[in-house]
N, C-alpha and C positions, 0 to 999 in steps of 0.2 A: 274793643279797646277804644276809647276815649281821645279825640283826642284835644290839645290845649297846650296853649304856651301863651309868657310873658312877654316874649320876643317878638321884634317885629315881622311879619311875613316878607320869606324870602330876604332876609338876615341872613342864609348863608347860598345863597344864588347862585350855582357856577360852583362851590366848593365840592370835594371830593373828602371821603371820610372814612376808617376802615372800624370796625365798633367788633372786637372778638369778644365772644359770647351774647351777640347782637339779637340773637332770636327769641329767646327767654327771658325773663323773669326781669331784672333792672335794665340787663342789657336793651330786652327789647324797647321798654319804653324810651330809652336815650336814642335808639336806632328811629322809634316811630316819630321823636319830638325832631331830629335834626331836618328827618325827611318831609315834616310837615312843613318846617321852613326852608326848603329847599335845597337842601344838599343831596349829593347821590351818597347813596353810603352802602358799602359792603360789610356785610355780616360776614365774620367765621366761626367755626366750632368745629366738633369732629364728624358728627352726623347732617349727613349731605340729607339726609328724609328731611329732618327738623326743620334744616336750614332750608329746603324746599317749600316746606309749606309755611313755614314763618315772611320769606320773600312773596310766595301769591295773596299771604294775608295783609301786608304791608301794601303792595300796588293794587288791589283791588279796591284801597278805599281813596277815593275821589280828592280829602283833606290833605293828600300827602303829594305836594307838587316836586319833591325829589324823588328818584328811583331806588329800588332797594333792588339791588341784588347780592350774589351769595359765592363764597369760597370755601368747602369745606378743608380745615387746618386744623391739625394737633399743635397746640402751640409749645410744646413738648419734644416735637421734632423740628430739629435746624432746615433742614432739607423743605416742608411745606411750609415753614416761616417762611423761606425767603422765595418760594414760591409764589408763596400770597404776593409780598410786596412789588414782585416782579411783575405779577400779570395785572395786580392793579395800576401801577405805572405806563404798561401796555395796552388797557383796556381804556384808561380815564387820562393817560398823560401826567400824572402827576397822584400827589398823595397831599392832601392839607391837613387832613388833622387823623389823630390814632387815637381811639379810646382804648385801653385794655381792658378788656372788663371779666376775660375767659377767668373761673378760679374754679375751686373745689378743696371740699374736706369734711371730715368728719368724727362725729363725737367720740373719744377715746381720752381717758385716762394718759398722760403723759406714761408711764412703765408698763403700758400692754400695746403702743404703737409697733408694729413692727417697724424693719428698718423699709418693707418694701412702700408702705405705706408712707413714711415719713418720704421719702423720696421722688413717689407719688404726689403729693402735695407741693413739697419746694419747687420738684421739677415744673409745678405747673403756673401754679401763684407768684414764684419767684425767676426760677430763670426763662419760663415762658412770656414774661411780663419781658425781661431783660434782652432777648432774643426779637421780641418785636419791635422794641426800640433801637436795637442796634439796624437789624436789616431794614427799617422805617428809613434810618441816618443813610445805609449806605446807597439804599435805593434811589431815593428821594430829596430827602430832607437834608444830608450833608450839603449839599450843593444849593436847594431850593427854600431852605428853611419851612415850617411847619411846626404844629400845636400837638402835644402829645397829653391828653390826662388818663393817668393810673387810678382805679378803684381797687382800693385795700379794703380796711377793716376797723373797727373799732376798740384796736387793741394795746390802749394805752397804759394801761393800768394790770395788765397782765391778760391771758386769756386760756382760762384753766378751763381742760377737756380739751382743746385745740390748741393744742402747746406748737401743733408742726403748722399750721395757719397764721397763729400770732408771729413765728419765727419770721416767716417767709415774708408776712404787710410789713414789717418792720423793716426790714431790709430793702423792701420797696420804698418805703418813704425816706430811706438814706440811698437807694437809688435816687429816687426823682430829685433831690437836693445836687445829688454829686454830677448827674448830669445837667443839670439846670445850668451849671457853671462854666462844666467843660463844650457843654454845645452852646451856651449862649452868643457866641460871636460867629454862629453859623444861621443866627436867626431862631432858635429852635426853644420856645418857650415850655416847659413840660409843671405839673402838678398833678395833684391829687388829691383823691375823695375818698374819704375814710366814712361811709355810712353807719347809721345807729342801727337799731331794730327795726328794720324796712317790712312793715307787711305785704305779702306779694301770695298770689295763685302759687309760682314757684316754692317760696320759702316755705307758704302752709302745707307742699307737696312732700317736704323733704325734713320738716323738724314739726316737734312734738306742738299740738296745738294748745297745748299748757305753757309753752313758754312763751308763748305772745302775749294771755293775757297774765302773765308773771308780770311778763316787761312795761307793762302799761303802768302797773303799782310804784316803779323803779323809776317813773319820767317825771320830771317836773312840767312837764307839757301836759302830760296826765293822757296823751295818745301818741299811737306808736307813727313813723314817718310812712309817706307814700313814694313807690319807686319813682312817681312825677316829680317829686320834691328833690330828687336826684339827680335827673335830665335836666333838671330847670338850672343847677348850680354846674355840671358839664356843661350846656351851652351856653351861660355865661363866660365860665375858662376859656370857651374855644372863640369867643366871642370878642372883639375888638375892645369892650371895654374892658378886660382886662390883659391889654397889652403891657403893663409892668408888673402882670404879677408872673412869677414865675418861679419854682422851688417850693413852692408850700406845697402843705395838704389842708382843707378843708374838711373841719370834722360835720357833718351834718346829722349830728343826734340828738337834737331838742335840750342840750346839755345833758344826756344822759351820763356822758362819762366825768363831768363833774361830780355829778351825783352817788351813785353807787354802780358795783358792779352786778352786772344779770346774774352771772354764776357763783352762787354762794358757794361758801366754805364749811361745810359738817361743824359743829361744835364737837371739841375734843379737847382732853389734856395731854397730847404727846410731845410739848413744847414750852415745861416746866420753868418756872424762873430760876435762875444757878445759884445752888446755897450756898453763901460765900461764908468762908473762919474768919469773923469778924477779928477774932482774938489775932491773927496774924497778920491784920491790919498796920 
C-alpha cells in the first residue's frame, strides 16, 4: 500500500486516534495516512488475526512515523466499547480524535430482510457508531474535548436493496448534527463523510464486479473514487483547519448523487395514473 498525503508531515505529532474498522478496506487507508503523519492510532474490529496482521503490516513500513496498534471490539457490544476507550485512555493518556468507520450490510430486497438481519445492521452502523461516541465523551472527551468523524453512506436519494444501511447513515448524520450541538461547549467538534462508489481490494472482495463498471457510466467524473481520496478529506476534519466546521457531512462522490442513482428501478406499470369522473368534477 502506497503511501501519500497533502498534509504536512507530522501534522498530527503527539495526537492519539482510535479508527474502528481501521484494518481494511477505507478504514485502513485513513489508519495508514494519519499514521504517516504521525499520530499513534488504534485500529478495532472484531477479529484480533486481521487486526494482528493489519498492525505488523502498518509498523513495518518505515513511511509511517506514527505507531499503529490494535483492540479487537464488537462495536455492537457496550461492554468492549467501553473497554476500548478505557484502555486506550490507559495506554495513550488520552483520546484526540474517533474515526468510526466499523459498518456492514448487505444486498436484500427491503420484504425478504429478516428482522435478525435488519438488526444486525442498525446494531452496528447505527448504535455502534452511537455507543462509540458516547463512551469516546464519557472516557475522554467530555472533560478533554476532541474530533470525532462518522463515515456513512451515500444515501441521499433513497437506497434500494439496502433499505437497513440507508436507515441506519441517516440516522447517523442527524446524529452527528445533534451531537455537534449538545457537545459543542465541551470542545467536541464531530462530522461526517458520506462516500461515493469508492473502489477498493475490499469492496471488489465483497460486491459484484459489474457494479463498479456500471458506476463509472452514472459519474460525471467519468471515474470511480479512491479510498485515499477519503483519508485525505478525514484528515482534513480532524485537522485544525477545520476548526469551525462541525455538524456537517461531506458528501465525497464526484457529484454522483446529483446525478443519478446506481440502483436502478425495473420498468413497470404497477403505479397507474388515477382515472378521475371528470363529469363529477
Amino acid at each position: 500500500m502506497n503511501v501519500c498525503s497533502v498534509f504536512k508531515l507530522n501534522l498530527f505529532a503527539g495526537k492519539v486516534a482510535i479508527v474502528t474498522g481501521g484494518g481494511t478496506g477505507i478504514g485502513a487507508t485513513i489508519t495508514q495516512e494519519l499514521a504517516h503523519l504521525g499520530c499513534d492510532v488504534v485500529i478495532a474490529s472484531r477479529s484480533e488475526e486481521k487486526l494482528r496482521h493489519a498492525a505488523e503490516k502498518f509498523n513495518s513500513n518505515p513511511k509511517l512515523t506514527g505507531k499503529v496498534s490494535y483492540i479487537p471490539c464488537n462495536v455492537r457490544k457496550e461492554d468492549q466499547v467501553k473497554n476500548l476507550m478505557h484502555t486506550v485512555v490507559k495506554q495513550f493518556g488520552k483520546i484526540d480524535f474517533l474515526v468510526n468507520n466499523s459498518g456492514g450490510q448487505f444486498f436484500c430486497p427491503a420484504e425478504e430482510i429478516s428482522k435478525k438481519g435488519w438488526n444486525a445492521v442498525i446494531d452496528t452502523n447505527l448504535t455502534g457508531t452511537f455507543l462509540c461516541c458516547q463512551h469516546a465523551f464519557q472516557s475522554w472527551m467530555g472533560e478533554n474535548g476532541g474530533t470525532i468523524v462518522n463515515i456513512i453512506a451515500n444515501m441521499w436519494r433513497g437506497f434500494p436493496v439496502f433499505c437497513h444501511t440507508g436507515a441506519a447513515r441517516s440516522a447517523v448524520d442527524n446524529l452527528t448534527k445533534t451531537l455537534a450541538l449538545e457537545w459543542a461547549d465541551k470542545g467536541i467538534r464531530i462530522n461526517s463523510v458520506a462516500p461515493g462508489t469508492i473502489y477498493s481490494e475490499t469492496a471488489a472482495a465483497n460486491y459484484p464486479r459489474d457494479i463498479f463498471s456500471e458506476a463509472i457510466k452514472l459519474q460525471p467524473t467519468g471515474r470511480l473514487g479512491g479510498p485515499e481520496e477519503i483519508s485525505g478529506i478525514v484528515c482534513f476534519l480532524l485537522s485544525p483547519a477545520a476548526a469551525f466546521l462541525t455538524g456537517e457531512t461531506v458528501k465525497v462522490d464526484g457529484a454522483e448523487s446529483l446525478y443519478k442513482c446506481l440502483l436502478q428501478i425495473p420498468m413497470h406499470n404497477q403505479l397507474p395514473a388515477w382515472k378521475w369522473d371528470k363529469s363529477k368534477l
